[in-house]
C-alpha positions as CSV (number, residue, x, y, z in Angstrom):
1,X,67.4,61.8,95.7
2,X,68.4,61.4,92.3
3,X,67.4,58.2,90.2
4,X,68.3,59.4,86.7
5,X,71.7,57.5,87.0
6,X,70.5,53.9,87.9
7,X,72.2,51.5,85.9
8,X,71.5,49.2,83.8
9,X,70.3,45.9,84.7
10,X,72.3,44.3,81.8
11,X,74.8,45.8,84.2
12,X,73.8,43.7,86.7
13,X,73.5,40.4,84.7
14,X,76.9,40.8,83.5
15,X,78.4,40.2,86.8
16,X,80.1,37.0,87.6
17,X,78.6,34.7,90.2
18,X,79.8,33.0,93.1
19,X,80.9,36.5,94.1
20,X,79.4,38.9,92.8
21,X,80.3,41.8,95.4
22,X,84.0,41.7,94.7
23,X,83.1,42.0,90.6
24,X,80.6,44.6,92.0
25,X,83.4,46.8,94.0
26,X,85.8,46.8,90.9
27,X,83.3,47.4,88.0
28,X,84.6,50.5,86.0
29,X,80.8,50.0,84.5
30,X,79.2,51.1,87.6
31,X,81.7,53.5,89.3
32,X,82.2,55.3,86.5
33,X,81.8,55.6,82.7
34,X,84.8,58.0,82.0
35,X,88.0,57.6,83.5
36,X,88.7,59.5,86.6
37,X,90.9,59.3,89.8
38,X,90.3,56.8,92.0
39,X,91.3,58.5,95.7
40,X,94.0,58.0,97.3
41,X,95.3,54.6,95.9
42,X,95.5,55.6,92.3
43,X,98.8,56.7,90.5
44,X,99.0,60.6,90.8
45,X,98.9,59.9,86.7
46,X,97.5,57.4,84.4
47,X,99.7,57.3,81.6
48,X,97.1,55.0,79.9
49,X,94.4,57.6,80.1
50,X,94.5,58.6,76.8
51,X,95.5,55.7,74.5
52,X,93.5,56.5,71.6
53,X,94.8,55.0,68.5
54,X,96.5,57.8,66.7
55,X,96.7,60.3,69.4
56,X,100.8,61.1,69.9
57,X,102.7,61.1,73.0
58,X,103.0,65.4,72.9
59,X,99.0,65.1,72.7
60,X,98.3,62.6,75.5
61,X,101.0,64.6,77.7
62,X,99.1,67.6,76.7
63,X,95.8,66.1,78.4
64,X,97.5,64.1,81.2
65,X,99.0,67.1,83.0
66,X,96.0,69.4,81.5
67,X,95.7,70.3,85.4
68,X,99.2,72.0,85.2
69,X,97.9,74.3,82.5
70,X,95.1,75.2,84.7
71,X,97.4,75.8,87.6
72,X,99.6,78.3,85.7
73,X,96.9,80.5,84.2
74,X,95.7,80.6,87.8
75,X,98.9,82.3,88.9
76,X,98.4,85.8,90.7
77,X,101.0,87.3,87.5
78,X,99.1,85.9,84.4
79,X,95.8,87.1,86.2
80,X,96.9,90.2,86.4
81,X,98.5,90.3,82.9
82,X,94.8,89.1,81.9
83,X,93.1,91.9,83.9
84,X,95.1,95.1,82.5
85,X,96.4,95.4,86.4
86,X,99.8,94.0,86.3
87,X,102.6,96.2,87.5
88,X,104.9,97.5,84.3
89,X,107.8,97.2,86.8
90,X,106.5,93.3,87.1
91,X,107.0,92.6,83.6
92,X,109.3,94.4,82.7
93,X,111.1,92.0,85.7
94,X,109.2,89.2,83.6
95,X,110.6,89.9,80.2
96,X,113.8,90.7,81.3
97,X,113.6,86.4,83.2
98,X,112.1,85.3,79.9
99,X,115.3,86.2,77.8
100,X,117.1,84.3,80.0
101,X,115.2,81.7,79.4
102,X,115.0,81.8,76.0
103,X,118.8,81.6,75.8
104,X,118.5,78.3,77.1
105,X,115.6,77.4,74.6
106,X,117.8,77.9,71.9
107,X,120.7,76.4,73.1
108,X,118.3,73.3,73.8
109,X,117.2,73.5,70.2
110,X,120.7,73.8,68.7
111,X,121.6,70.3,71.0
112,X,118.2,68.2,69.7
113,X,119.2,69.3,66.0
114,X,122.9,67.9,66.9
115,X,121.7,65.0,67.9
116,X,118.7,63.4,65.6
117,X,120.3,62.1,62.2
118,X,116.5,62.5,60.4
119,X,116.8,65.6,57.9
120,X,113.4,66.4,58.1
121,X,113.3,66.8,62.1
122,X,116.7,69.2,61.6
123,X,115.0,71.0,59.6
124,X,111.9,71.8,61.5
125,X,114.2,71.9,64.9
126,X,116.3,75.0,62.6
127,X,113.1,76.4,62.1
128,X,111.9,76.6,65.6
129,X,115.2,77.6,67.1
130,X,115.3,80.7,64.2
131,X,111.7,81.7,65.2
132,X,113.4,82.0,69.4
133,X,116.2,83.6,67.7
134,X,113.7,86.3,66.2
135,X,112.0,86.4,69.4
136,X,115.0,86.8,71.4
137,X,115.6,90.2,69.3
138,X,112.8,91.9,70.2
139,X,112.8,91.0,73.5
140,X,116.0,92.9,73.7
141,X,114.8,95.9,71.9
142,X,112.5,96.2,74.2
143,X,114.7,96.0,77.1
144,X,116.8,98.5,75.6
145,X,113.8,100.9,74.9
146,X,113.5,100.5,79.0
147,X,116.8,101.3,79.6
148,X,117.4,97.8,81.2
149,X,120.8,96.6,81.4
150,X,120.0,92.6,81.5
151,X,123.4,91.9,82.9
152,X,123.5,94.7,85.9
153,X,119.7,95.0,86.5
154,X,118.0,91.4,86.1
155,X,119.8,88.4,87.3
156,X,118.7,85.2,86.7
157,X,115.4,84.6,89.9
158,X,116.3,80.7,91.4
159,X,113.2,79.8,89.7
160,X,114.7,81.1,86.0
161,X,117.5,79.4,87.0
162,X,116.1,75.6,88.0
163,X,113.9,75.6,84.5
164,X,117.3,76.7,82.9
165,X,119.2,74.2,84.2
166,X,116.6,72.0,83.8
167,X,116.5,72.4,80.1
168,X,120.3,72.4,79.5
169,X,120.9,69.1,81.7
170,X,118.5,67.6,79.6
171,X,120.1,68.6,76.4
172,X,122.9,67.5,77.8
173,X,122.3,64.2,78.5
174,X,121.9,64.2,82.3
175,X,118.2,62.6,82.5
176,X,117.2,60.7,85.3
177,X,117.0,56.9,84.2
178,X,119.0,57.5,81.4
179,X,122.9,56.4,81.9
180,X,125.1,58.6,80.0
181,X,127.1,55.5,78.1
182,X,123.4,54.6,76.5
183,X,124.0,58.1,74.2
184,X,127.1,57.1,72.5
185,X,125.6,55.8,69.3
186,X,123.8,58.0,67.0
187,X,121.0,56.1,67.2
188,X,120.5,56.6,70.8
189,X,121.8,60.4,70.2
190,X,118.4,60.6,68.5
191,X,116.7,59.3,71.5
192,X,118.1,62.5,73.5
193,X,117.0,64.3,70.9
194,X,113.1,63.6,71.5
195,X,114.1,63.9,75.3
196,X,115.1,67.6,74.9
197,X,111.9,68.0,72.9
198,X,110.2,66.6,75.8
199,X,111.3,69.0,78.1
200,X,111.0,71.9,75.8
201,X,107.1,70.9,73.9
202,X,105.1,71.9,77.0
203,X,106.0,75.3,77.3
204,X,105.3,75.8,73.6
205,X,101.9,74.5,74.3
206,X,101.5,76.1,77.6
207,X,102.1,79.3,76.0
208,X,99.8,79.0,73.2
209,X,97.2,77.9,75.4
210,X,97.9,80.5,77.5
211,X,97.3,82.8,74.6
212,X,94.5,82.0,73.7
213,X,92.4,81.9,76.4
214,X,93.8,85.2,77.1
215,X,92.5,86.8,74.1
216,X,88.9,87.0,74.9
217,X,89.7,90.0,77.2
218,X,91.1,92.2,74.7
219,X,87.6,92.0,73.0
220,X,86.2,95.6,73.5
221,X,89.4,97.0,75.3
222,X,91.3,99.3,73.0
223,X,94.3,100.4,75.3
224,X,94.9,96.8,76.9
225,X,98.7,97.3,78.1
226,X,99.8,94.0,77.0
227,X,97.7,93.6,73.9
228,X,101.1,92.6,72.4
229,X,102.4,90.4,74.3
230,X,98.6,88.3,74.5
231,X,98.0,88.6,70.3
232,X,101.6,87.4,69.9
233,X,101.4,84.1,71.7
234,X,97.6,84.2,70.1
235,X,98.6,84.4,67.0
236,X,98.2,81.9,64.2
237,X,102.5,81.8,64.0
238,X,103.1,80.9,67.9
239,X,100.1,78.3,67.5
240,X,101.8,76.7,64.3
241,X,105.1,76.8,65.8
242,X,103.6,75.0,68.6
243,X,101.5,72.4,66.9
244,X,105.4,72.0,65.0
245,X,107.3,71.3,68.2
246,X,104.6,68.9,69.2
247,X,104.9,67.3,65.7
248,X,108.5,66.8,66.3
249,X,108.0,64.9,69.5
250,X,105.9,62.8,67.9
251,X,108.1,62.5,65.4
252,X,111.2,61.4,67.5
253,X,109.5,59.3,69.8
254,X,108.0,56.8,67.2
255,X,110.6,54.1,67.6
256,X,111.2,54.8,71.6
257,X,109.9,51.5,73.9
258,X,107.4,52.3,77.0
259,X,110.2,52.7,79.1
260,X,111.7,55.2,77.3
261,X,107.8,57.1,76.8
262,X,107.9,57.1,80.4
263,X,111.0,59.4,80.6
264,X,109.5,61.7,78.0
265,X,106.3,61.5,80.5
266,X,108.4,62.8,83.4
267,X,110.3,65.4,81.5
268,X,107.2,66.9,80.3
269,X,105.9,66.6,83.5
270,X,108.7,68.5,85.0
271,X,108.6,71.0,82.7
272,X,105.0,72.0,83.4
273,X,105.7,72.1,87.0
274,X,108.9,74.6,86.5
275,X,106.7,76.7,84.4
276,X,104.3,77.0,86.8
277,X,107.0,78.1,89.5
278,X,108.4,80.7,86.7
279,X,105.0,82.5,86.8
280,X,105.4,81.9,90.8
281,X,108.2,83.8,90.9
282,X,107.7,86.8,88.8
283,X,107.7,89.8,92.0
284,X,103.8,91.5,92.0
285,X,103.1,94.7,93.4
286,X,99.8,95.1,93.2
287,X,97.5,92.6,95.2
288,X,96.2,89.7,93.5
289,X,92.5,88.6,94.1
290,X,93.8,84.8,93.6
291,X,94.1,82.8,95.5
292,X,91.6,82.7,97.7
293,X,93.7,81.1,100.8
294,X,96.5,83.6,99.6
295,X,96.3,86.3,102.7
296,X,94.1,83.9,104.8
297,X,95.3,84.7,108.3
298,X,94.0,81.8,110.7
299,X,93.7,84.3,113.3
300,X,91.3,86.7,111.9
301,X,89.9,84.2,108.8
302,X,87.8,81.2,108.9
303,X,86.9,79.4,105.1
304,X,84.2,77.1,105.0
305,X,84.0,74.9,102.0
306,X,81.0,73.2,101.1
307,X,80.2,70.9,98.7
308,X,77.4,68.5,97.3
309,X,78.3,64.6,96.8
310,X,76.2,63.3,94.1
311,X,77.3,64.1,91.1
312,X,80.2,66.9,92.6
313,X,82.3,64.7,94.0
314,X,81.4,61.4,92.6
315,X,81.2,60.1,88.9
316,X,77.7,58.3,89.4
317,X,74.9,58.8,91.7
318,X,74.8,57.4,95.2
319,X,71.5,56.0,94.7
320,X,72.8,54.0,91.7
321,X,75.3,52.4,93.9
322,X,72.6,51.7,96.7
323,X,70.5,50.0,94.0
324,X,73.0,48.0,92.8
325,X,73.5,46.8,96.1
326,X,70.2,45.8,96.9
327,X,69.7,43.9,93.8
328,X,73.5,41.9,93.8
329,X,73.1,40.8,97.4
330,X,69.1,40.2,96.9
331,X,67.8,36.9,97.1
332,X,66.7,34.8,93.9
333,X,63.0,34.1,93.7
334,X,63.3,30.5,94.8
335,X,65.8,31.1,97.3
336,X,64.9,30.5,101.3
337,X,65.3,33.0,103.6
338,X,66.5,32.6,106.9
339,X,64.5,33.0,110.0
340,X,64.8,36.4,112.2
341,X,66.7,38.1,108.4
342,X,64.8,40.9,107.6
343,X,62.1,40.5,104.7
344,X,63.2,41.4,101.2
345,X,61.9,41.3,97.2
346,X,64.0,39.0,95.3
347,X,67.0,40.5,92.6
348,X,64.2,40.5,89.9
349,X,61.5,42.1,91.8
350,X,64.0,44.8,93.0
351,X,65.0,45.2,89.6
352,X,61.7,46.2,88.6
353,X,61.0,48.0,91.5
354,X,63.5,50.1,90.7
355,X,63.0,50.7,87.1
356,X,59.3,51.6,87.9
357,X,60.9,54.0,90.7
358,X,63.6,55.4,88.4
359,X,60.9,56.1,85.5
360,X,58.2,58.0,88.1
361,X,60.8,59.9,89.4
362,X,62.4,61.1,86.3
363,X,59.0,62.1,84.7
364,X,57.5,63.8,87.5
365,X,61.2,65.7,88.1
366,X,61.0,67.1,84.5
367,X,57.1,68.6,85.3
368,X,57.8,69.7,88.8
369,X,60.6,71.4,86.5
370,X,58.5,72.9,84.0
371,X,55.6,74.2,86.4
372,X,58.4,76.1,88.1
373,X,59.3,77.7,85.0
374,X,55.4,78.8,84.0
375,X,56.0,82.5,86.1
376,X,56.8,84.8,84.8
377,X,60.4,85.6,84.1
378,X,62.1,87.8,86.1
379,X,65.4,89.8,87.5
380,X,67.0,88.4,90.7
381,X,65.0,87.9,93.4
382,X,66.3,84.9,96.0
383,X,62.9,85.1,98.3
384,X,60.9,84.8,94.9
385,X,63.2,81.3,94.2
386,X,63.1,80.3,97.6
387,X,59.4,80.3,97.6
388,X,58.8,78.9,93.8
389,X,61.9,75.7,95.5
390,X,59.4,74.3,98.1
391,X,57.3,72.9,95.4
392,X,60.5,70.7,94.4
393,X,61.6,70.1,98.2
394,X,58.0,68.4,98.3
395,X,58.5,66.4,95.5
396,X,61.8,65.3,96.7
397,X,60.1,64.3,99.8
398,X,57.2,62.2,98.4
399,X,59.4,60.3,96.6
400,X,61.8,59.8,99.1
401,X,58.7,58.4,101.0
402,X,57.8,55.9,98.1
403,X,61.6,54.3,97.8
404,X,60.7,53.8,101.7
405,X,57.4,52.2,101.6
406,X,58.5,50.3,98.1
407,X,61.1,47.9,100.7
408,X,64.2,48.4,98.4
409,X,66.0,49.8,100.5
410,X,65.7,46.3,103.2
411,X,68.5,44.3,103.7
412,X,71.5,45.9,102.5
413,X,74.6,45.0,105.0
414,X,76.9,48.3,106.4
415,X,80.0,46.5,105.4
416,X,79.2,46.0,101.5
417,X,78.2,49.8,102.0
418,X,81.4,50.5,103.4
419,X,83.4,49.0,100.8
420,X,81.0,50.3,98.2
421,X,82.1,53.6,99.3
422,X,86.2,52.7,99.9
423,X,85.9,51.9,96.2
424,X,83.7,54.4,94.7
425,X,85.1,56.7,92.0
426,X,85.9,60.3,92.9
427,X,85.9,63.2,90.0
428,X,89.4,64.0,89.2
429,X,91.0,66.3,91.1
430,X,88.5,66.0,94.1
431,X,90.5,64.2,96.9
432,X,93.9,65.8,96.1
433,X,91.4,69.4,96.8
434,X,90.4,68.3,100.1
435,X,93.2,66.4,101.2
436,X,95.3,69.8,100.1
437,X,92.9,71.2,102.2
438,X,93.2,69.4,105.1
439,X,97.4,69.4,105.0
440,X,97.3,72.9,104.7
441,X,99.5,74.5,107.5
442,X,97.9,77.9,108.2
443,X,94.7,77.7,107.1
444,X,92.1,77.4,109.4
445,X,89.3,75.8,107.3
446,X,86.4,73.7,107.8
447,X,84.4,71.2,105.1
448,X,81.2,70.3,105.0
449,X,79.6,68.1,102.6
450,X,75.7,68.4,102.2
451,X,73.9,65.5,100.2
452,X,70.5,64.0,99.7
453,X,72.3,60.9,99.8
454,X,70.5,58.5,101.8
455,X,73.5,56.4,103.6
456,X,75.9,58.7,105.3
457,X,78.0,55.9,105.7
458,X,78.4,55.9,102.0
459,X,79.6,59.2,101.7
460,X,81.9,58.9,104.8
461,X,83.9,56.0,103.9
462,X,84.5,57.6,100.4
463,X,86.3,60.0,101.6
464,X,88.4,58.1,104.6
465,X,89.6,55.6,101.8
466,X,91.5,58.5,100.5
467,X,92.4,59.7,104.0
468,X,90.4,62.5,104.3
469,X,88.5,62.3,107.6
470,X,88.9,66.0,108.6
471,X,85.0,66.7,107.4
472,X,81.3,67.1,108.5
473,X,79.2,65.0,106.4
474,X,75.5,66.3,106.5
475,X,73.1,63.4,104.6
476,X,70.3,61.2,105.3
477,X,71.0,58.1,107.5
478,X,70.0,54.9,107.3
479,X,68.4,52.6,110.1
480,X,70.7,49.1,110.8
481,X,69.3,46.4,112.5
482,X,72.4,43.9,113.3
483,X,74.0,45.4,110.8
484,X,71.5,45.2,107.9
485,X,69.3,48.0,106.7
486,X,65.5,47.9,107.5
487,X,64.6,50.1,104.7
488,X,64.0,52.9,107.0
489,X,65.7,56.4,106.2
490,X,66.8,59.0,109.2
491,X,65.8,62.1,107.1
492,X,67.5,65.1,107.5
493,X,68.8,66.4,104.3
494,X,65.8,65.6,101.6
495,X,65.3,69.1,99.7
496,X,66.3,72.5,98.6
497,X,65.0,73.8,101.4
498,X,66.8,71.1,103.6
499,X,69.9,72.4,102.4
500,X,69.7,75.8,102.6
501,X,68.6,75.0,106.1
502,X,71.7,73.3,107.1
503,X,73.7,75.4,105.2
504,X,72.4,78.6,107.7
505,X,73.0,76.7,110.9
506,X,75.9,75.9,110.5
507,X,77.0,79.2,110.0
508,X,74.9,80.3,112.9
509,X,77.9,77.5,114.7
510,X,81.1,79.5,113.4
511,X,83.4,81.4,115.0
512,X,81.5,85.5,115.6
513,X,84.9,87.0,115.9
514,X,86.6,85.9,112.6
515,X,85.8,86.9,109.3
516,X,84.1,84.3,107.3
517,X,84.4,83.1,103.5
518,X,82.3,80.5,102.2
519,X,82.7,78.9,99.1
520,X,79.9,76.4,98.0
521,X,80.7,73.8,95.5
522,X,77.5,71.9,93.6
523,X,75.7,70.5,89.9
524,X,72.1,70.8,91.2
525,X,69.2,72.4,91.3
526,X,69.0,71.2,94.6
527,X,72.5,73.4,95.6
528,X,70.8,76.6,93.6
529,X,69.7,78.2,97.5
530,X,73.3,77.1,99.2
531,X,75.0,78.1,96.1
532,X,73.6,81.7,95.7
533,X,73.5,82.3,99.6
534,X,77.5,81.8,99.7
535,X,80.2,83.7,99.2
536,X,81.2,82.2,96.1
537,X,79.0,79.7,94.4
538,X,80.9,77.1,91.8
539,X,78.9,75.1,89.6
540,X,80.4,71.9,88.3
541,X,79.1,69.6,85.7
542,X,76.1,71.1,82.8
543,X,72.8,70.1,84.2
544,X,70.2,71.7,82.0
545,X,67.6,72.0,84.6
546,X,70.0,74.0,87.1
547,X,70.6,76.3,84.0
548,X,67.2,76.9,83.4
549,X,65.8,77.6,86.9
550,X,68.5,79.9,87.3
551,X,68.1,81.8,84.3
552,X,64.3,81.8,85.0
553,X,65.1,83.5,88.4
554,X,67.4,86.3,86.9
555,X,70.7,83.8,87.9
556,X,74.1,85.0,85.9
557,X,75.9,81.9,85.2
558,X,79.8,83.2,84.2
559,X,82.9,80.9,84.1
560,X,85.2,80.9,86.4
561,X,87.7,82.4,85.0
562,X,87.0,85.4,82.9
563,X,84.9,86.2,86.5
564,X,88.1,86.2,88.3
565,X,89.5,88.2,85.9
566,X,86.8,90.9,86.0
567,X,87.3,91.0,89.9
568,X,91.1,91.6,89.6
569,X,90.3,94.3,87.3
570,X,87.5,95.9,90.5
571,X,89.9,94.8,93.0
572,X,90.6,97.4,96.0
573,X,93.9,95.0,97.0
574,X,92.2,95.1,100.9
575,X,90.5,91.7,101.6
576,X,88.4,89.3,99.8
577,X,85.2,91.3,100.7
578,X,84.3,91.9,96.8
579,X,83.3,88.3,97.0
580,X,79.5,88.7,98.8
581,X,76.3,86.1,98.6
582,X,73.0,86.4,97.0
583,X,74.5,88.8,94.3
584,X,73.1,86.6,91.7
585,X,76.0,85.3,90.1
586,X,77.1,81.8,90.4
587,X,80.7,80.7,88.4
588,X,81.0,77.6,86.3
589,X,84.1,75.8,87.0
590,X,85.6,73.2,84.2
591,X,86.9,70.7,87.4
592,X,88.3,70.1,90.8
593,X,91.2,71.4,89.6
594,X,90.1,74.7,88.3
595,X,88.7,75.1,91.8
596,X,91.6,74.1,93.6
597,X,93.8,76.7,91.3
598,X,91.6,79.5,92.3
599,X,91.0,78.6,96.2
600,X,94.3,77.2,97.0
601,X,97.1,78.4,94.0
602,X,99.0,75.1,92.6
């Protein structure tokens, strides 16, 4: 239980009346104060997501399709590249693909300086097709250093190929949505112009991102084998020369209407994806450690995935949502209540209620916190944490017990808790994982979502709104008398200890004969015991007191990434056995779709 998200009660009194539950369902104010997907129903991408006065269409691309990014430097090749493991063979392969590619850049360059009629954007379009050209050179000096003939020796891959195509259609003129008789004037040349750009900015950007966040692992390594290639794309040139291209866009695209923003949208989009497949495509010969469904053989694996609710997969906490609930549908003061209806406060005594609630249970949360933290600091020790947790799960308990004996929890109907939950916002990127999940062919897989949540029902239609029914939902239940609540709660899953309890058994219920990985996904304290008895624990979100306990207890807290780098770099190329519970290290994960990049590839 978690009240430190209850809303507002200005909230509350901003909601329209005679029907206040429909207001209540679509209220971005309490299902979410960021913007987020919203399950199945929602446009795969919001191209009003980031409108921000000032902010240019190669930016708000940039950030639209920022999962993309993530997706590529997930691939097994730039892992490796990142590690020091990859295979010269592999890219010397890549390098010989990429000057194929680059062909194709500057050919696309040469067409989007044709066709604008602004000097300026020639001139920076020359400037960026010289810099290829310069690139293009020593690309080919090192081919010939390797004694690779580009024509005998590297034909173009299919996936070289579709990007290339891509990029010279578009040039070209051959856009979807775009007839070719619309291009005849030179002021719709121009247009084509900023369409090229489109097609060709995000793998300037890609590249320089990818740059970057490679860099940090040359830091101490003085015979990295492609220290080069990574300080090239992070250097202050490549990011200049991609900040340029992006500039351009901008540029080109000031006078284009919505429709025509759209196209540039979809290039871009398009352009991302075929990036992604390039770095797909490249041939490894090593293993690669990612991703973690990558050699899952149904047969002899099984991969459980389990996950918290509050605060992991939704936007605001479930018990925010309950007490809205109670107080929208609660009686005024004056209002009569009909006979054989369950007893319940009126809206302004359950407002109070719940602010007195809320205010207990955040203060005595934050010194059940620091009396934790009053041993003595230690190295890892799980039994040590497990014991020093049970003071929390008690907590957690009594106040459970108080929201039960308080009565604010009477009265609330199953059907506004269903369509509470239809409507509640997900995190981004968390029903497309589990859905992926689910649609997976050959990957046998089960979920399990563990919760403190005190409505099941909540959590289950969440999920079966965005059709993903394929799950064991593991929460506290509540008691329904015709259909209303009686302020009662069926507790199963109130604690720490709770948790980790359910988390064991149902292990104990998995197959014996197949080998098991378990990945636990959480933003808790309370998922600190799940999260360091799994295979792999991911920590979303940046709760201080999770950080804190966990350091206390001798916990290593390392992102994601750079810790899937350092396994690549131990990896045997057997199994996934270097990934083992209770070693003490959890990984921090930016999003849903950092994790579905490392458990499932793009």
């Amino acid at each position: 239980m978690r009240f430190l998200l209850l809303l507002s009660p200005l909230v509350v009194n901003r909601l329209p009346i005679p029907n206040p539950l429909f207001d209540f369902y679509k209220s971005k104010a309490l299902f979410g104060f960021r913007m987020a997907s919203a399950k199945a129903k929602a446009p795969a991408v919001n191209k009003f997501a980031i409108e921000e006065e000032g902010v240019g269409i190669a930016r708000r691309c940039w950030i639209n399709f920022k999962k993309e990014s993530t997706f590529a430097l997930y691939t097994p090749f730039v892992v490796s590249l990142a590690s020091g493991t990859l295979n010269l063979d592999t890219f010397r392969h890549y390098i010989a693909q990429d000057v194929h590619f680059l062909k194709a850049f500057v050919q696309s360059y040469e067409a989007a300086e044709e066709c604008t009629d602004d000097d300026d954007a020639k001139v920076g379009i020359s400037e960026l097709r010289k810099n290829i050209t310069e690139e293009l050179k020593m690309h080919d000096a090192v081919l010939k250093e390797w004694g690779i003939d580009l024509v005998k020796e590297c034909t173009l891959n299919p996936a070289t190929a579709k990007y290339t195509d891509f990029l010279s259609a578009t040039a070209s003129g051959k856009v979807e949505g775009v007839k070719a008789a619309k291009l005849a004037t030179p002021f719709e040349r121009t247009k084509l112009a900023a369409y090229t750009l489109g097609a060709m900015t995000p793998c300037m950007r890609l590249y320089a991102y990818i740059g970057k966040e490679l860099q940090v692992f040359l830091e101490g390594e003085k015979t990295h084998p492609y220290k080069k290639w990574i300080d090239s794309y992070a250097s202050e040139d490549f990011q200049a020369s991609a900040l340029q291209t992006e500039d351009l866009l901008d540029k080109l695209s000031v006078s284009l209407t919505g429709e025509e923003l759209d196209i540039i949208e979809k290039l871009y989009h398009q352009a991302m994806k075929l990036e992604i497949q390039f770095f797909l495509a490249q041939p490894l010969v090593q293993k690669a450690i990612i991703p973690l469904s990558k050699d899952h053989n149904p047969d002899e694996h099984q991969l459980t995935i389990f996950s918290d609710f509050d605060l992991t997969c939704t936007v605001v906490d479930s018990s925010a949502i309950l007490a809205e609930i109670a107080i929208i549908t609660a009686p005024k003061s004056d209002q009569n209540r009909p006979e054989n209806q369950i007893a319940r406060m009126s809206s302004a005594e359950l407002r109070n209620t719940w602010s007195d609630l809320s205010k207990q249970y955040t203060e005595e949360y934050e010194l059940c916190i620091e009396k934790m933290l009053l041993t003595e600091k230690e190295k890892f020790d799980y039994r040590r944490l497990r014991k020093t947790l049970e003071q929390l799960s008690d907590f957690e308990k009594r106040a459970n017990s108080r929201v039960v004996e308080s009565g604010v929890l009477k009265g609330l109907n199953l059907e506004d808790i269903k369509r509470a939950g239809q409507r509640l916002i997900l995190q981004d990127g968390c029903t497309n994982f589990f859905q992926s999940i689910i649609r997976k062919e050959n990957l046998n897989a089960d979920i399990h979502v563990l919760s403190y949540c005190w409505c099941g029902d909540l959590i289950r239609s969440s999920f079966s709104s965005g059709g993903i029914d394929g799950l064991d939902v593991h929460a506290n239940e509540f008691m329904f008398q015709e259909s209303l609540s009686t302020g009662e709660i069926v507790k199963k899953v109130e604690s720490p200890i709770d948790k980790v309890q359910a988390f064991n058994k149902i292990l104990m219920n998995c197959c014996k004969d197949k080998k098991n990985l378990m990945v636990y996904i959480g933003d808790s304290v309370g998922d600190l015991l799940c999260l360091l008895e799994a295979d792999v624990g991911i920590v979303l979100g940046s709760s201080s007191s999770l950080r804190r306990v966990g350091n206390h207890f001798g916990v290593s807290f390392v992102p994601l990434f750079p810790g899937v780098v350092q396994k690549q770099k131990m990896y045997a190329g057997v199994d996934s056995s270097s990934w083992k519970g209770l070693s003490g290290v959890l990984y921090t994960a930016s999003g849903w779709a950092e994790i579905h990049a490392f458990v499932l590839g793009s």
